[in-house]
Phi, psi and omega in degrees: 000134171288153195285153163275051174285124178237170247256147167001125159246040174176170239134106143189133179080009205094001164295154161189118193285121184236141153328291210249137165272139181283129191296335166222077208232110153300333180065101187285313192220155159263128152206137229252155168249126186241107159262157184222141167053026179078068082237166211273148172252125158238135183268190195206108173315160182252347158298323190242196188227348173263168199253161194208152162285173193252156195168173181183186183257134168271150194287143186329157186032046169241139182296178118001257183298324192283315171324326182264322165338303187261359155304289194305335184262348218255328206253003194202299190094059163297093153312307207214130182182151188245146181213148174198161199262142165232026177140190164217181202195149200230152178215145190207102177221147162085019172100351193240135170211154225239150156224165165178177197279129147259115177232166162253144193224174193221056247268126213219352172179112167250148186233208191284140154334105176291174162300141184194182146302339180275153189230000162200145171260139177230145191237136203238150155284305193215146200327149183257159181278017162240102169218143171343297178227100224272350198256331188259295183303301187337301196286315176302335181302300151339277190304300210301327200286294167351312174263347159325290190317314176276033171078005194304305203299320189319309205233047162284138165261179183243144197246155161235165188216165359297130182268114178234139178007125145091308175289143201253130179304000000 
């Protein structure tokens, strides 16, 4: 049976922005556009040589929302940060296709880098041309600056981290 999804408030590449999570539609990753000081923080893997929103695949019984908590703290050392969620978003290459959350968030105290796969947190005015997934972060980025622009974050709450197993974010 096909999922009841509904369409799009964006479309590109095979990106695709949903308002609303489709009720049986799972979310595979969190992924945060994290702003610090008026610019954007992108991390940078230690596998690689290109930049990424920070983000990840969630864990068995994990919310949404408790996966980007603890992505922004695990991939950036986020202490303290106001975050919302701005939907969901689906990518589709080869015929297969993935979902997950997207949110923005706003890092309000950060501390040292835990041990992890990253290997630099870097802070860009505006996203740089060598990123990771070059078809994708371009459009999630969009949409979260859409919602920067509309105010998301002013009455966003605020969270601390490390969120550990079973604690609520």
């Amino acid at each position: 049976m096909e999922p009841n999804i509904p369409s799009p408030v964006c479309r590109k590449d095979g990106v695709e922005i949903h308002a609303a999570v489709p009720n049986d539609i799972t979310e595979a990753f969190s992924v945060i556009a994290v702003r610090e000081n008026g610019a954007w923080l992108l991390v940078r893997h230690s596998a690689r040589k290109t930049w990424e929103l920070p983000g990840g695949h969630r864990e068995p019984d994990e919310t949404p929302l408790e996966a980007a908590c603890r992505e922004l703290y695990e991939e950036t050392g986020a202490l303290r940060f106001r975050l919302c969620a701005c939907g969901c978003y689906s990518v589709t290459q080869g015929g297969q296709t993935s979902w997950g959350a997207l949110f923005l968030a706003e890092a309000i105290t950060r501390g040292p880098l835990p041990e992890s796969e990253i290997a630099q947190v870097r802070a860009f005015a505006a996203l740089p041309s060598a990123l990771t997934y070059p078809t994708i972060q371009p459009v999630l980025h969009a949409c979260a600056e859409k919602y920067l622009r509309g105010g998301a974050l002013e009455n966003a709450p605020l969270f601390r981290a490390p969120v550990r197993k079973g604690e609520r974010p």
